[in-house]
Predicted model as a PDB file, atoms N, CA, C, CB and O in Angstrom, pLDDT in the B-factor column:
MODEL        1                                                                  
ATOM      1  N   UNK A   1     -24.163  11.863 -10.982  1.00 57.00           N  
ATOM      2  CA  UNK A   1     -23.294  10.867 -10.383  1.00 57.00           C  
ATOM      3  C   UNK A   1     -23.626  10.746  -8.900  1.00 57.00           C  
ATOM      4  CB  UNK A   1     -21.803  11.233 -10.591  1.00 57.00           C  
ATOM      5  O   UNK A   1     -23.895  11.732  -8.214  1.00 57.00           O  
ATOM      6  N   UNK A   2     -23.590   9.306  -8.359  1.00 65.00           N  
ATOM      7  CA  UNK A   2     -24.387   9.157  -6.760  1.00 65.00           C  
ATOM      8  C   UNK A   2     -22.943   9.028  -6.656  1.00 65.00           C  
ATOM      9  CB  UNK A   2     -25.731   7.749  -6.093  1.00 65.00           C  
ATOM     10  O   UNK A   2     -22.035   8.764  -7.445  1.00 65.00           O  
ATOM     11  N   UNK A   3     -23.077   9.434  -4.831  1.00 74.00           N  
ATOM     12  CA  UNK A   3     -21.714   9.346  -4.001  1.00 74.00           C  
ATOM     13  C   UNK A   3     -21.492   8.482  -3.053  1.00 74.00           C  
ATOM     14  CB  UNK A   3     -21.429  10.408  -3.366  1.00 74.00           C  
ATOM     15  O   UNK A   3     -21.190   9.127  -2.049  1.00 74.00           O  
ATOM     16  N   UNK A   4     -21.481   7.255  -2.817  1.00 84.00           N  
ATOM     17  CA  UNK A   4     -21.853   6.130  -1.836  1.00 84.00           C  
ATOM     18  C   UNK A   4     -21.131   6.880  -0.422  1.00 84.00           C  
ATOM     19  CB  UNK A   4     -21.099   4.365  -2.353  1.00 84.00           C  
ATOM     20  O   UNK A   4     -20.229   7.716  -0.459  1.00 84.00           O  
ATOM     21  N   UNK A   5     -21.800   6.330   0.815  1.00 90.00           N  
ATOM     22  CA  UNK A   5     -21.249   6.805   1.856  1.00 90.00           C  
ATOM     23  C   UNK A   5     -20.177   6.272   1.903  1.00 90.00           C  
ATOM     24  CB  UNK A   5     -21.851   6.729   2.890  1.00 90.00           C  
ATOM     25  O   UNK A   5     -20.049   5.324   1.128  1.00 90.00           O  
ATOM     26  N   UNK A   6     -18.720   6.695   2.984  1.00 91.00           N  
ATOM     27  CA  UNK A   6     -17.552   6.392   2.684  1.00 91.00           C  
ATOM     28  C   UNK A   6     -17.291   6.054   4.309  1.00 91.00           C  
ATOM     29  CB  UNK A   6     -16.685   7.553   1.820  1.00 91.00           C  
ATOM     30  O   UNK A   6     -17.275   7.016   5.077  1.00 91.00           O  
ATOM     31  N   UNK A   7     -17.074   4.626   4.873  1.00 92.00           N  
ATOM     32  CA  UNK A   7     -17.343   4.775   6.233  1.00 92.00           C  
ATOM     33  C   UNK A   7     -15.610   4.286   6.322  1.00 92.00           C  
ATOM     34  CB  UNK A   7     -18.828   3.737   7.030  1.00 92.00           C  
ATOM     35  O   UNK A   7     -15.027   3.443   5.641  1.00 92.00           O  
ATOM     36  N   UNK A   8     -15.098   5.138   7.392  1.00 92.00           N  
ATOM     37  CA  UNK A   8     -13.478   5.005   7.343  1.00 92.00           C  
ATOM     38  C   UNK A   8     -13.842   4.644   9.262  1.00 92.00           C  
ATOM     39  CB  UNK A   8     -12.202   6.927   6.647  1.00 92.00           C  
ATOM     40  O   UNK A   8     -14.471   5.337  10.062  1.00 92.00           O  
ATOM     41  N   UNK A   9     -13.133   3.284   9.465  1.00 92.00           N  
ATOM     42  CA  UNK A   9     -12.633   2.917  10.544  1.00 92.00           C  
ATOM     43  C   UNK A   9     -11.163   3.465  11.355  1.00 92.00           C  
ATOM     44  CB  UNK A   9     -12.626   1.724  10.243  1.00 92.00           C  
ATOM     45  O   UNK A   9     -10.166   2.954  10.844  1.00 92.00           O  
ATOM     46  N   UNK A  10     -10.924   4.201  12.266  1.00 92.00           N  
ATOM     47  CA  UNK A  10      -9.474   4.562  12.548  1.00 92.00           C  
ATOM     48  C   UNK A  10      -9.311   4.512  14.045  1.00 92.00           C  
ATOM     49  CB  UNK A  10      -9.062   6.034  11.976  1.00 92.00           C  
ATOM     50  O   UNK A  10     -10.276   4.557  14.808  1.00 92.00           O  
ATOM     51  N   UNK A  11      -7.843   4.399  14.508  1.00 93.00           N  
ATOM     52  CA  UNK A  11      -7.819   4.570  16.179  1.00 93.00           C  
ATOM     53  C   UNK A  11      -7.108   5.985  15.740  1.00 93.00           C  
ATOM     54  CB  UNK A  11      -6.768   3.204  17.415  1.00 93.00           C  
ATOM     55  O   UNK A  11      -6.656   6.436  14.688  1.00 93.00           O  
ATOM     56  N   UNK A  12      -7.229   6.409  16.968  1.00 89.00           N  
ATOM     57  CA  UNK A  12      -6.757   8.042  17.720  1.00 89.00           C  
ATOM     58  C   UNK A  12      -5.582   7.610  17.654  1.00 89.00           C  
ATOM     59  CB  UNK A  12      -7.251   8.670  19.419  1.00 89.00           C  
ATOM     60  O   UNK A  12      -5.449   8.429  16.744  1.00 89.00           O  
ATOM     61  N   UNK A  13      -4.416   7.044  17.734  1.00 88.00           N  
ATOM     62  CA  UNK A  13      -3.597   7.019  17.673  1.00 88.00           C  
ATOM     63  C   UNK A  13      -2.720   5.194  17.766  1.00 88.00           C  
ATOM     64  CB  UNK A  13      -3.541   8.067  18.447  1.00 88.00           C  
ATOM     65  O   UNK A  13      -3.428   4.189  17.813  1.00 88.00           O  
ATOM     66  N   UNK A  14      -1.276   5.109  17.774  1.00 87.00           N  
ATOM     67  CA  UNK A  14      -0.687   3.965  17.236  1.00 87.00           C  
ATOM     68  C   UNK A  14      -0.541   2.804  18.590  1.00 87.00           C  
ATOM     69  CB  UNK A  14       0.835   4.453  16.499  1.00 87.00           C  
ATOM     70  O   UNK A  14      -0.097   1.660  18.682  1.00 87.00           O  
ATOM     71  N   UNK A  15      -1.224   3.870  19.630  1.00 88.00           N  
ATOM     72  CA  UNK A  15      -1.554   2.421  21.034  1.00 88.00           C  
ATOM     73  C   UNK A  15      -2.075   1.216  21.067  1.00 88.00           C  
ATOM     74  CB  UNK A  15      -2.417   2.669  22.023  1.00 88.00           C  
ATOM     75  O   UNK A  15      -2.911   1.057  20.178  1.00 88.00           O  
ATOM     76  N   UNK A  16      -1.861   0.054  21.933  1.00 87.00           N  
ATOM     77  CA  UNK A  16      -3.042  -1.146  21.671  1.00 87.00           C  
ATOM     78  C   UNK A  16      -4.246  -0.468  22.252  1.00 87.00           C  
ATOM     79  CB  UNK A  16      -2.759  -2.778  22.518  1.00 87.00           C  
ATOM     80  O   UNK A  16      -5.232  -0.750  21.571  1.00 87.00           O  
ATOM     81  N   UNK A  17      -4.526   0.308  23.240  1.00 90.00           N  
ATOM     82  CA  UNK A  17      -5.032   0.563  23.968  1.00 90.00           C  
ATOM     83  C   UNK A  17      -6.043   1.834  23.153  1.00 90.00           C  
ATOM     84  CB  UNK A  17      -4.111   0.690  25.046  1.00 90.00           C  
ATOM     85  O   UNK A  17      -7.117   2.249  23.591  1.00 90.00           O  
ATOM     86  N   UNK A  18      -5.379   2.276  21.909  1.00 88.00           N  
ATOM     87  CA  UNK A  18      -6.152   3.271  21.907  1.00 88.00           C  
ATOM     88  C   UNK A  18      -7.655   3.038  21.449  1.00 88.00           C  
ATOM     89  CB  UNK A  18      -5.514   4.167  21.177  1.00 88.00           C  
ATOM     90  O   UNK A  18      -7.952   1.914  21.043  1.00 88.00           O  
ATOM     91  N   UNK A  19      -8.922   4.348  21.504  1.00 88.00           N  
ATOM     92  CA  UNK A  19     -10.486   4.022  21.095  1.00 88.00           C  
ATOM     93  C   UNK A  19     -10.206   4.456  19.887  1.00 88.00           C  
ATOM     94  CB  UNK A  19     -11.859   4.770  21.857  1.00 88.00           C  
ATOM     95  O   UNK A  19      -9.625   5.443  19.437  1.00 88.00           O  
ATOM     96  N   UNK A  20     -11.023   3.011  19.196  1.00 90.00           N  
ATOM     97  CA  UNK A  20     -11.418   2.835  17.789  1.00 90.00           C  
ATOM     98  C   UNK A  20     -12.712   3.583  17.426  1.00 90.00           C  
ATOM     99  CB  UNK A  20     -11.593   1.353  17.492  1.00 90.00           C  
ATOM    100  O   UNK A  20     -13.678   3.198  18.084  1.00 90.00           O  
ATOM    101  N   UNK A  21     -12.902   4.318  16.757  1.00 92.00           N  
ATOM    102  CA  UNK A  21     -13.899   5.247  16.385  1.00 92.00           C  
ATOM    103  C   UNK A  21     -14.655   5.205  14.419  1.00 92.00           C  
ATOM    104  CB  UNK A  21     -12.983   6.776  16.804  1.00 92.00           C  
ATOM    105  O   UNK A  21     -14.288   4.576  13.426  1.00 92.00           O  
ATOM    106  N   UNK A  22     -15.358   5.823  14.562  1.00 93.00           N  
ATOM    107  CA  UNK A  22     -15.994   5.414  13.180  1.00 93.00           C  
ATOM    108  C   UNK A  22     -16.473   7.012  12.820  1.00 93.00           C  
ATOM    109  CB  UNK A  22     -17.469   4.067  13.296  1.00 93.00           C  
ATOM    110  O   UNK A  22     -17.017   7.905  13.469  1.00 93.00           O  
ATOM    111  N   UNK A  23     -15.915   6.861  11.281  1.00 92.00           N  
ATOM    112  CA  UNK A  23     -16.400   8.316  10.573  1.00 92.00           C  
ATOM    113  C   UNK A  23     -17.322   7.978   9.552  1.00 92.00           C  
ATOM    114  CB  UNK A  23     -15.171   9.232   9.845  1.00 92.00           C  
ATOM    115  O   UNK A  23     -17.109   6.868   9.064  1.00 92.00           O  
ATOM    116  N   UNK A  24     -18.513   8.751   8.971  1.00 92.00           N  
ATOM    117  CA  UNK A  24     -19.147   8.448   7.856  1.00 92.00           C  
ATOM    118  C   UNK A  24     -19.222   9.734   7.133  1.00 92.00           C  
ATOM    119  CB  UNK A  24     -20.431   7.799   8.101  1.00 92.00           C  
ATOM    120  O   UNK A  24     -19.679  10.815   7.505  1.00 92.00           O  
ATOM    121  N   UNK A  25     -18.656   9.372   5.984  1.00 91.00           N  
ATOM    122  CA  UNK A  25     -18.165  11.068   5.010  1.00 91.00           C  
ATOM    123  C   UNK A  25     -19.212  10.569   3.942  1.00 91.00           C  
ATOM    124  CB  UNK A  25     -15.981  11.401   4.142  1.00 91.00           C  
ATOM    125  O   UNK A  25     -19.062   9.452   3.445  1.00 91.00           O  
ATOM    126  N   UNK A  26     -20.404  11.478   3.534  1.00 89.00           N  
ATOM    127  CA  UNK A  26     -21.103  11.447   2.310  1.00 89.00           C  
ATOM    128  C   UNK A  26     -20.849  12.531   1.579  1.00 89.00           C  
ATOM    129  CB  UNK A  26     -22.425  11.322   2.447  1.00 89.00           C  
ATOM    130  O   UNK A  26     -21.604  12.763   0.635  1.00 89.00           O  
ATOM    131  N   UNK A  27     -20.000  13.214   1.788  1.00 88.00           N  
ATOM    132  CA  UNK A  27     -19.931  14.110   1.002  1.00 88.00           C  
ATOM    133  C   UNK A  27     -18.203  14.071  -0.246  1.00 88.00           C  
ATOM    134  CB  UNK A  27     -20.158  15.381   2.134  1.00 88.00           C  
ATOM    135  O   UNK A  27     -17.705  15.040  -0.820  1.00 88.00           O  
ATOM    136  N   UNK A  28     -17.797  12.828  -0.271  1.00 87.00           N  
ATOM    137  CA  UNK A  28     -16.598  12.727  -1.053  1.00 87.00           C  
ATOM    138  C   UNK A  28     -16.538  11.247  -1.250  1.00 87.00           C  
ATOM    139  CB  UNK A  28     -15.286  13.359  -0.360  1.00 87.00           C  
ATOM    140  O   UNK A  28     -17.066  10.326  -0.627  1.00 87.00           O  
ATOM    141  N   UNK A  29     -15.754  11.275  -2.283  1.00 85.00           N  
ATOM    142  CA  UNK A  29     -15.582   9.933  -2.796  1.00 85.00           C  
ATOM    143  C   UNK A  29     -14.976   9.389  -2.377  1.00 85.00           C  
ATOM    144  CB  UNK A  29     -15.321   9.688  -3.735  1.00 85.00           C  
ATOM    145  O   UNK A  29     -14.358  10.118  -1.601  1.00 85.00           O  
ATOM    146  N   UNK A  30     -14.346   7.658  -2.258  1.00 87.00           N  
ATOM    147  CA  UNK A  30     -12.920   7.380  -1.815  1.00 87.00           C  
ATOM    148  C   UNK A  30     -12.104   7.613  -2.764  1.00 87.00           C  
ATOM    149  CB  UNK A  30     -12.644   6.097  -1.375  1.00 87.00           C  
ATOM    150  O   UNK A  30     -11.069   7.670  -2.100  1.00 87.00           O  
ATOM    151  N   UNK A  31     -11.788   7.790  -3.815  1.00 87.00           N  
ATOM    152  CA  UNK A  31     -10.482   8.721  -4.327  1.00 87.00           C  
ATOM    153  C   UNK A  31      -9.997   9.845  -3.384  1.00 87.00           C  
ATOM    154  CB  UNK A  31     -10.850   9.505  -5.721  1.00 87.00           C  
ATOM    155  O   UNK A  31      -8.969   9.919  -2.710  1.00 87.00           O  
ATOM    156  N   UNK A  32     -10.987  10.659  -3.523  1.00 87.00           N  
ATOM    157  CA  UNK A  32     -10.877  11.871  -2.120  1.00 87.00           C  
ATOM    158  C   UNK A  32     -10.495  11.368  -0.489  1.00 87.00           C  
ATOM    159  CB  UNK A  32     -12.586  12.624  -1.904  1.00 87.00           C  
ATOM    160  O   UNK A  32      -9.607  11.952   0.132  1.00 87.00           O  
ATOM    161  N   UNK A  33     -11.195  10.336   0.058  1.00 87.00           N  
ATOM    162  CA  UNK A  33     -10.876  10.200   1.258  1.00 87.00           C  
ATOM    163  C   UNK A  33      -9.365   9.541   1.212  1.00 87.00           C  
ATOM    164  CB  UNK A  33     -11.976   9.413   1.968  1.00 87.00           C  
ATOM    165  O   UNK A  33      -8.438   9.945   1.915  1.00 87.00           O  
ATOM    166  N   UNK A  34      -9.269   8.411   0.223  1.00 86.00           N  
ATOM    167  CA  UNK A  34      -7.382   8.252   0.570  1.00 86.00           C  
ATOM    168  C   UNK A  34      -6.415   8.792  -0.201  1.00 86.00           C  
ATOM    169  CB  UNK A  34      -6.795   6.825   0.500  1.00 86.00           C  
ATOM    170  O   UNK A  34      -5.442   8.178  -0.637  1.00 86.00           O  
ATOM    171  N   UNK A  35      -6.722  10.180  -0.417  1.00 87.00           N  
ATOM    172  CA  UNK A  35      -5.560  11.454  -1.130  1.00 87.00           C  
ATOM    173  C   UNK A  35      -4.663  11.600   0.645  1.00 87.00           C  
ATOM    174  CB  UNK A  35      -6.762  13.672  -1.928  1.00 87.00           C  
ATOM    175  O   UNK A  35      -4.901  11.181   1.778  1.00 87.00           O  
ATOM    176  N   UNK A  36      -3.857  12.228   0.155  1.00 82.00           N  
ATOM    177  CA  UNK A  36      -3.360  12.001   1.861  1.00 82.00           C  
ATOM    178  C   UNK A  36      -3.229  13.424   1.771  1.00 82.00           C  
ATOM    179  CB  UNK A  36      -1.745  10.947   2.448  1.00 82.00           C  
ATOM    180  O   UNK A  36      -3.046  13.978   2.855  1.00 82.00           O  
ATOM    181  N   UNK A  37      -3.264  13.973   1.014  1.00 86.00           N  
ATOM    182  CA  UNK A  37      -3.386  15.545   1.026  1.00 86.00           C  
ATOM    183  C   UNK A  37      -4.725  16.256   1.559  1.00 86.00           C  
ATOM    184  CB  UNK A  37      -3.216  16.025  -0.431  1.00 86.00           C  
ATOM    185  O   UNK A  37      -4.753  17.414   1.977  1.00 86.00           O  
ATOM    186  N   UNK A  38      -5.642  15.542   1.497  1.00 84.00           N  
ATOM    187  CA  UNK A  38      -7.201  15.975   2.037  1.00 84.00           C  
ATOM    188  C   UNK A  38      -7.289  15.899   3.628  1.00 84.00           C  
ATOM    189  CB  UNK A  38      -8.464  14.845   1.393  1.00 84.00           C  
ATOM    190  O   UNK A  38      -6.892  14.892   4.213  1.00 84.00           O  
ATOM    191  N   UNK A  39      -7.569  16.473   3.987  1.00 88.00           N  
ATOM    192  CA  UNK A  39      -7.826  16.652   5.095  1.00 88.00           C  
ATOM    193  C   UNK A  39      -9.489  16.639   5.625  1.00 88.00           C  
ATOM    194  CB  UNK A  39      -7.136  17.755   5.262  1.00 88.00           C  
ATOM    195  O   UNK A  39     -10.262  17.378   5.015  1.00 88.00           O  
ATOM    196  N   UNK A  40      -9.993  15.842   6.699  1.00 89.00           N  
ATOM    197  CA  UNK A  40     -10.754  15.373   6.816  1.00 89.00           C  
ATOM    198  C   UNK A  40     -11.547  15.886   8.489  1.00 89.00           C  
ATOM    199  CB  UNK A  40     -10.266  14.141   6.422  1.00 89.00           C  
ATOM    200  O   UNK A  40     -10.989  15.505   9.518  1.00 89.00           O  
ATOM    201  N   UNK A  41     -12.448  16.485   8.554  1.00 89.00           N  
ATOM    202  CA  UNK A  41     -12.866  17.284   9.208  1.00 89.00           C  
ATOM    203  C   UNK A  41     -13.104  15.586  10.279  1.00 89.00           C  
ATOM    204  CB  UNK A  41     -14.120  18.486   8.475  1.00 89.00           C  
ATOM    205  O   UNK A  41     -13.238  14.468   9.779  1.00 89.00           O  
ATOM    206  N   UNK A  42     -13.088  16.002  12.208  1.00 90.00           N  
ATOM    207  CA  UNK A  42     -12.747  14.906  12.714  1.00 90.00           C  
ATOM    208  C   UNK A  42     -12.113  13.482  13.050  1.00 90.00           C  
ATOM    209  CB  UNK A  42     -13.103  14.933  12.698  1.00 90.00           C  
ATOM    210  O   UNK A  42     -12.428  12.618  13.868  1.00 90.00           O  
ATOM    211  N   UNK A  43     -11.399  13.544  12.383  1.00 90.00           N  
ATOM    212  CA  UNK A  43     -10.342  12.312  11.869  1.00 90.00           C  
ATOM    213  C   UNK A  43      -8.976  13.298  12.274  1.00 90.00           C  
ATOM    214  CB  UNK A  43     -10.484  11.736   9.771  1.00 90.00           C  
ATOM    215  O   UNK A  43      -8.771  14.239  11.507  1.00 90.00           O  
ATOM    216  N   UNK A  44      -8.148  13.143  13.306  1.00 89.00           N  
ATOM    217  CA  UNK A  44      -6.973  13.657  13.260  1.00 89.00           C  
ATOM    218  C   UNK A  44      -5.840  13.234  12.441  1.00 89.00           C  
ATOM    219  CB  UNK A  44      -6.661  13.648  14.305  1.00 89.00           C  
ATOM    220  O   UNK A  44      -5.922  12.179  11.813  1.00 89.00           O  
ATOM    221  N   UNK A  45      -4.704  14.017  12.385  1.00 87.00           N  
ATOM    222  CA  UNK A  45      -3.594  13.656  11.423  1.00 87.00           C  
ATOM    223  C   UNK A  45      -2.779  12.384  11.788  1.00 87.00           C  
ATOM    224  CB  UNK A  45      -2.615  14.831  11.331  1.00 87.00           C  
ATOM    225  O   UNK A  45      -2.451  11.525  10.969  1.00 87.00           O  
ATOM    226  N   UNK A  46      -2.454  12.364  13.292  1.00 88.00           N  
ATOM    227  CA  UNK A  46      -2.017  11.137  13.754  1.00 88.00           C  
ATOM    228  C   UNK A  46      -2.722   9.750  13.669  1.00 88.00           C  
ATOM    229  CB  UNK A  46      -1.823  11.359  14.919  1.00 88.00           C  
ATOM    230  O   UNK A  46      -2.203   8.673  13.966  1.00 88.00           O  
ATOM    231  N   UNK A  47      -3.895   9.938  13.249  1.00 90.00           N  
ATOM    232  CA  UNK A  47      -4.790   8.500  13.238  1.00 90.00           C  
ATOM    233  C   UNK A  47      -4.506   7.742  12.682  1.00 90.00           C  
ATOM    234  CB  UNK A  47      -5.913   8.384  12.898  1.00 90.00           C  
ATOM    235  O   UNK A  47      -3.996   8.249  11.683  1.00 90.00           O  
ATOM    236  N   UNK A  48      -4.444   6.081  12.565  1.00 90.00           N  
ATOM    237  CA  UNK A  48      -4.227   5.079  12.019  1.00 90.00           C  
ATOM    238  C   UNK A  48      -5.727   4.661  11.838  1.00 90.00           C  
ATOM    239  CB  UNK A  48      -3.265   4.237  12.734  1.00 90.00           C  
ATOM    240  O   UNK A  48      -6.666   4.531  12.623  1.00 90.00           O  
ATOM    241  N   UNK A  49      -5.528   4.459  10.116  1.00 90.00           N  
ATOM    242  CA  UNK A  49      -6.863   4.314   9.313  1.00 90.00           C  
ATOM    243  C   UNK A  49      -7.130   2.371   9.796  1.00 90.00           C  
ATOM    244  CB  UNK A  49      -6.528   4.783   7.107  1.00 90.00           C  
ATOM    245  O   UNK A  49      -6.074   1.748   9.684  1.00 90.00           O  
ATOM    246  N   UNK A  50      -7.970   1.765  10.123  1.00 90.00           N  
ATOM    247  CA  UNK A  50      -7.976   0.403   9.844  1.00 90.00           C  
ATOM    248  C   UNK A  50      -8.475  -0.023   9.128  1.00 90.00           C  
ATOM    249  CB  UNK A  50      -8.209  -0.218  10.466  1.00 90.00           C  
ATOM    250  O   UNK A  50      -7.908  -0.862   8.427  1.00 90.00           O  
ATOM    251  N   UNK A  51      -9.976   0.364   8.884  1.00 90.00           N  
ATOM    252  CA  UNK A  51     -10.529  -0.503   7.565  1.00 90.00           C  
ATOM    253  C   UNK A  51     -11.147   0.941   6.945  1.00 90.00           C  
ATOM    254  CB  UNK A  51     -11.933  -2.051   7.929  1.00 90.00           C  
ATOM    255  O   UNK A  51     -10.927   1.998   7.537  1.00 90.00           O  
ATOM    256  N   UNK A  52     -11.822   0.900   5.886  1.00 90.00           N  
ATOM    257  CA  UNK A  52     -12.211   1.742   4.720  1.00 90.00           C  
ATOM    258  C   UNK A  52     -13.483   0.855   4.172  1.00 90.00           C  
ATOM    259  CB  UNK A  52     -10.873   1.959   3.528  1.00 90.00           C  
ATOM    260  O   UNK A  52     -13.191  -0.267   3.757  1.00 90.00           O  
ATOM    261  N   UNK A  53     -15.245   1.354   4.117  1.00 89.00           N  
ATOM    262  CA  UNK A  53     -15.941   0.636   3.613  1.00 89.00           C  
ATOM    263  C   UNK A  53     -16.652   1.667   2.793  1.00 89.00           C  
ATOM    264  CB  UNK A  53     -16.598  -0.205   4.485  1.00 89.00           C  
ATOM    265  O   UNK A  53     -16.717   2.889   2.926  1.00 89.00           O  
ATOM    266  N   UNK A  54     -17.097   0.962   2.030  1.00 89.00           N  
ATOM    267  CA  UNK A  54     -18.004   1.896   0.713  1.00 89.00           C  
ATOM    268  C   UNK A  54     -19.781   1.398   1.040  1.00 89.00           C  
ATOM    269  CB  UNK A  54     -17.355   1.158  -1.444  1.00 89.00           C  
ATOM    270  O   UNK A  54     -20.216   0.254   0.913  1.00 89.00           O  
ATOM    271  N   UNK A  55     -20.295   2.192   1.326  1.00 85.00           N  
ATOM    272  CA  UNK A  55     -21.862   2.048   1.376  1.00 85.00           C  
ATOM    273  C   UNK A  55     -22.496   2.062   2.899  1.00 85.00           C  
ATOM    274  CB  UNK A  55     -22.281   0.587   0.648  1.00 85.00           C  
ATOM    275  O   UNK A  55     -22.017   2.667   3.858  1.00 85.00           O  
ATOM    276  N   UNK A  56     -23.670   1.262   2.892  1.00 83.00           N  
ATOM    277  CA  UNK A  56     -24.285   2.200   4.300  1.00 83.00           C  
ATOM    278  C   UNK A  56     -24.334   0.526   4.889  1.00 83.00           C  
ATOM    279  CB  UNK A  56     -26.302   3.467   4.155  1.00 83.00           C  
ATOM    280  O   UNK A  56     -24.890   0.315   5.966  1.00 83.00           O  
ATOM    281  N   UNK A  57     -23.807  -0.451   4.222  1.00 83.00           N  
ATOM    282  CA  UNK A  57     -23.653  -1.886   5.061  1.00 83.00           C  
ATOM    283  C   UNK A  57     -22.387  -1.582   6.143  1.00 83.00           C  
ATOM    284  CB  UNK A  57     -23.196  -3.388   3.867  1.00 83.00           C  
ATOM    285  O   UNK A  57     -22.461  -1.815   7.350  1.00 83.00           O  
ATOM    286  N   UNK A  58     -21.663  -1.232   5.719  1.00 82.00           N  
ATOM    287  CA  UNK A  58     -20.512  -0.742   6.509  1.00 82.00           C  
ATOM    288  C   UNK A  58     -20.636   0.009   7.938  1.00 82.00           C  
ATOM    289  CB  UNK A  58     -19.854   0.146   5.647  1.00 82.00           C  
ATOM    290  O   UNK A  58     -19.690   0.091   8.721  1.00 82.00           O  
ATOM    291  N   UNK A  59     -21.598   0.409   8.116  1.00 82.00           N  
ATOM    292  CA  UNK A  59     -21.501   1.420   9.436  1.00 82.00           C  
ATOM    293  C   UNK A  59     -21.864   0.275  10.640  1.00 82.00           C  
ATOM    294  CB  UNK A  59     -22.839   2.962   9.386  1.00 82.00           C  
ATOM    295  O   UNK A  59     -22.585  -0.666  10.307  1.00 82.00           O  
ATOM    296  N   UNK A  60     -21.436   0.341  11.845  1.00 80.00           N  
ATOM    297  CA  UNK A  60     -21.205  -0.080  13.143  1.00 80.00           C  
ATOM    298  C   UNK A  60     -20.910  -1.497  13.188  1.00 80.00           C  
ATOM    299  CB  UNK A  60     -22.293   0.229  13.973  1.00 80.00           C  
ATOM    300  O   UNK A  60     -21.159  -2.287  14.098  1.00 80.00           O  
ATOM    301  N   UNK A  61     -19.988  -1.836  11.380  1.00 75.00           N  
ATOM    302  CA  UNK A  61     -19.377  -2.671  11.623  1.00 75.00           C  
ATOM    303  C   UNK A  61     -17.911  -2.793  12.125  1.00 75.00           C  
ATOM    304  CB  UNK A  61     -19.596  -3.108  10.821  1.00 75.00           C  
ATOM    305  O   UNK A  61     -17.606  -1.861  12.869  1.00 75.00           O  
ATOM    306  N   UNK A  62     -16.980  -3.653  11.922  1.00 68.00           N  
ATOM    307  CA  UNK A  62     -15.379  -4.011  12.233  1.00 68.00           C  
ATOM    308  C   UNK A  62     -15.309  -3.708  13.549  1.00 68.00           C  
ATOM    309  CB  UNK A  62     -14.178  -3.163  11.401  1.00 68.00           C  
ATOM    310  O   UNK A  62     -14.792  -2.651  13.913  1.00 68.00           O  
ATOM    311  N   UNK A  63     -15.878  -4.701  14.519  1.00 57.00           N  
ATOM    312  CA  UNK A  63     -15.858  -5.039  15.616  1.00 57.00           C  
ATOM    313  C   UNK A  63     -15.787  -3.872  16.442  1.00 57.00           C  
ATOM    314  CB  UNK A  63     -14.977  -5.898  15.765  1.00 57.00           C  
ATOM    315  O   UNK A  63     -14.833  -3.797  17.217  1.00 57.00           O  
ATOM    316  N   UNK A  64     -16.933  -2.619  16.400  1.00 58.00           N  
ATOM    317  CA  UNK A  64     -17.575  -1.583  17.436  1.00 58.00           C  
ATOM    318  C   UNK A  64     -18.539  -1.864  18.272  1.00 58.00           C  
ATOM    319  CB  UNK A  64     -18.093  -0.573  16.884  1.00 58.00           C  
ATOM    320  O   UNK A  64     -18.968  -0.998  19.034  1.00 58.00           O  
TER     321      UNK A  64                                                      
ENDMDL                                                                          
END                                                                             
């Protein structure tokens, strides 16, 4: 079974102001990344997720 990269868009926190940052997890599925029980190495707990993309088109997109 292949694991597509899982590129999760989030800000640091619920500011207008706050930096929008980009994670790329190949090592889990998105079932796994939106369990809210998983915990996600660099991504803090307070973060607000914005977008969620599946594959490697996704990276240094949603306006970075």
């Amino acid at each position: 079974m292949y694991i597509f990269p899982v590129v999760v868009t989030f800000k640091t926190s619920n500011r207008a102001n706050a930096k929008t940052k980009q994670k790329v997890i190949r090592n889990k599925n998105v079932d796994e990344v939106l369990d809210v029980n998983t915990k996600i190495p660099g991504i803090p707990e307070k973060a607000v997720i914005t977008h969620i993309g599946l594959g490697e088109n996704f990276i240094g997109k949603f306006g970075l």
